[in-house]
MDAnalysis code that builds the backbone (N, CA, C; Angstrom):
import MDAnalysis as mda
import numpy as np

u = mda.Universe.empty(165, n_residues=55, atom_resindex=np.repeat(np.arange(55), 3), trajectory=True)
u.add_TopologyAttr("name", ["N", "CA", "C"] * 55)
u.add_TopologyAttr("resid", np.arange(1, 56))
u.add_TopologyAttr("resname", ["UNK", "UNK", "UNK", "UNK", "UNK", "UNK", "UNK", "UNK", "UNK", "UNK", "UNK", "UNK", "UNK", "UNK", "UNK", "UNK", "UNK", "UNK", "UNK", "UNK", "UNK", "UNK", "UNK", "UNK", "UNK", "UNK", "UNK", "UNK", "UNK", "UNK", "UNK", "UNK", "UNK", "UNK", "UNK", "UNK", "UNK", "UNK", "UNK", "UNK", "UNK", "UNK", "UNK", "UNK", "UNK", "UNK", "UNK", "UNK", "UNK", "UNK", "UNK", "UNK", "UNK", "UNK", "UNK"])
u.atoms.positions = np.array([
    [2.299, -3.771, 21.398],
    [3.002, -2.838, 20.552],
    [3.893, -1.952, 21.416],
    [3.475, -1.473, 22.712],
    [4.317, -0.613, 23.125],
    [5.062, -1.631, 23.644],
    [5.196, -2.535, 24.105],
    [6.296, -3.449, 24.679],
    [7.742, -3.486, 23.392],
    [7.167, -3.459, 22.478],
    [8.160, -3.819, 21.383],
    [8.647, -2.517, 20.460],
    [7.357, -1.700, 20.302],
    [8.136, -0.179, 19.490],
    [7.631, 0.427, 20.558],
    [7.766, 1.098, 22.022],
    [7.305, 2.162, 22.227],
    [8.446, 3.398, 22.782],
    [9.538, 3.116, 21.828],
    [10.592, 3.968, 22.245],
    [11.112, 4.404, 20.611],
    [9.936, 3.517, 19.370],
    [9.980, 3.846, 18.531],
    [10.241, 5.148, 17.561],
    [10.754, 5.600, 16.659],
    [9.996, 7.034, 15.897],
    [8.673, 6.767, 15.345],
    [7.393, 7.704, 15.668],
    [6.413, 7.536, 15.423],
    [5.480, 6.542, 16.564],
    [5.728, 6.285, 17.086],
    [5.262, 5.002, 17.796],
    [3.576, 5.447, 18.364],
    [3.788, 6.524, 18.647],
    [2.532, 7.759, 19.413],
    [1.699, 7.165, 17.854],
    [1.890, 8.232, 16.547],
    [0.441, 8.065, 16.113],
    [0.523, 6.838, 15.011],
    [1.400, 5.919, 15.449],
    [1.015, 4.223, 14.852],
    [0.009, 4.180, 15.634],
    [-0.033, 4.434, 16.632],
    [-0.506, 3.829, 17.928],
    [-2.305, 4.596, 17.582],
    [-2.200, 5.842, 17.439],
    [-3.482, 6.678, 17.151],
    [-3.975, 5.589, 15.725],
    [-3.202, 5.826, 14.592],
    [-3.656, 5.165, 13.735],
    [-4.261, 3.948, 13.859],
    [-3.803, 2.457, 14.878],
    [-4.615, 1.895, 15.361],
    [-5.752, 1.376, 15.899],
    [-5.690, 2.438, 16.705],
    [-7.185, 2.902, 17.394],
    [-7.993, 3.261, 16.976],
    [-8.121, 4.059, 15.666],
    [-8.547, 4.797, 14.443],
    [-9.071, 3.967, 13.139],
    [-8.005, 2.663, 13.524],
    [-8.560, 1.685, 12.379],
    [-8.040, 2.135, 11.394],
    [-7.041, 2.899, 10.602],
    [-6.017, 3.490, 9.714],
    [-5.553, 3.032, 9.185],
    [-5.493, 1.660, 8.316],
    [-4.193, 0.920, 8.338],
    [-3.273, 1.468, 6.988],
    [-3.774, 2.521, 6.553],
    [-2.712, 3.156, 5.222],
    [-1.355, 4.102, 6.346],
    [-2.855, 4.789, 7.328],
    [-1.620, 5.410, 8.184],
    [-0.720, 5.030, 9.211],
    [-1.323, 3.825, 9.338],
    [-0.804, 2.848, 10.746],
    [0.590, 2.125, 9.425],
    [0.381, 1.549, 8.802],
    [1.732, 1.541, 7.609],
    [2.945, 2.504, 7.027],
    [2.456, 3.833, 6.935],
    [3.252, 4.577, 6.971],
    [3.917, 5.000, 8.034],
    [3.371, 5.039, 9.307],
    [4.233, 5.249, 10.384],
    [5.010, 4.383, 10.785],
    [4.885, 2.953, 10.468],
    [5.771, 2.040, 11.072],
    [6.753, 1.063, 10.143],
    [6.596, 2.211, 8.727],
    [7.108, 1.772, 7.611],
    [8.970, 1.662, 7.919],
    [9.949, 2.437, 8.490],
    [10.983, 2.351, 8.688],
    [11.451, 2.086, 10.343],
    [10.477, 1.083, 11.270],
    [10.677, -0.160, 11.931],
    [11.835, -1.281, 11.678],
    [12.165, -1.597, 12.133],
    [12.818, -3.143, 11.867],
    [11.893, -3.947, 11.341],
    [12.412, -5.078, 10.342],
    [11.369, -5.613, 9.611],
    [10.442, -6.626, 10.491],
    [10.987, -7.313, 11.568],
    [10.708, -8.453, 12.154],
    [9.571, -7.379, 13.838],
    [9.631, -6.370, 13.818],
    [8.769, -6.082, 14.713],
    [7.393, -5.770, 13.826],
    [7.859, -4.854, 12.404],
    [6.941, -4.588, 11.325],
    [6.416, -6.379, 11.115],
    [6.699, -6.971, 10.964],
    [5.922, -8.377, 10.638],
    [5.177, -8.958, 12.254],
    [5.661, -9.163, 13.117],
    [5.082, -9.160, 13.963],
    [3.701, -8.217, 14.660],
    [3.745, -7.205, 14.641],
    [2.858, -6.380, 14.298],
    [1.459, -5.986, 13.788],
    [2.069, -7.081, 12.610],
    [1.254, -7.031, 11.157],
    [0.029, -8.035, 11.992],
    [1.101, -9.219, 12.020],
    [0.322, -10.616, 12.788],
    [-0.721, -10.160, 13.759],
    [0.207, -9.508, 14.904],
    [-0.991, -8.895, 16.031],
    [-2.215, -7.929, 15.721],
    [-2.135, -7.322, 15.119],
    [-3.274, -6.307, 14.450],
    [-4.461, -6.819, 13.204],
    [-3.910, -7.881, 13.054],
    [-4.875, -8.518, 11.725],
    [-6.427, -9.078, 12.475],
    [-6.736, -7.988, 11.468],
    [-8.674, -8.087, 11.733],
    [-8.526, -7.016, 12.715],
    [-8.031, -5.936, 13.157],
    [-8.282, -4.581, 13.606],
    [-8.669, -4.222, 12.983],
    [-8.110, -3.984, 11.118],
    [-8.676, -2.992, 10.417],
    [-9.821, -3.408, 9.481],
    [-10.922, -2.336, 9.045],
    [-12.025, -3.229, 8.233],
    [-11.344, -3.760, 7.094],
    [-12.377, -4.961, 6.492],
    [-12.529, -5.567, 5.443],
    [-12.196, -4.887, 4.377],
    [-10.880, -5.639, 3.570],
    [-10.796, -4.353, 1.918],
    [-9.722, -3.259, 2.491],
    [-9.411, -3.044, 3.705],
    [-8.892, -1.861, 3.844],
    [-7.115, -2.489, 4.043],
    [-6.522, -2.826, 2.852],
    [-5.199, -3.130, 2.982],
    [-4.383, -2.017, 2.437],
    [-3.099, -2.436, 3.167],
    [-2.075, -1.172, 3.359],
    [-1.076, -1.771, 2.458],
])
């Protein structure tokens, strides 16, 4: 993630939200991304967040 948004807006608490397991807030922060890093992203992080918990 930081290779690809870490010069991002927001990029800091996507990044918290992550770690946090957040994914309503990890979505809102990386909601106005480019779409193709936002999809990529998506890919890399799937099964970080619990079960049921979609954004």
């Amino acid at each position: 993630m930081t290779a690809l948004a870490g010069d991002l807006p927001h990029y800091e608490e996507a990044a918290r939200a992550l770690f946090a397991r957040d994914s309503q807030r990890f979505a809102q922060q990386i909601r106005r991304w480019p779409a193709d890093i936002r999809d990529h992203l998506a890919r890399m992080v799937e099964g970080a967040f619990p079960p049921g918990d979609e954004s």
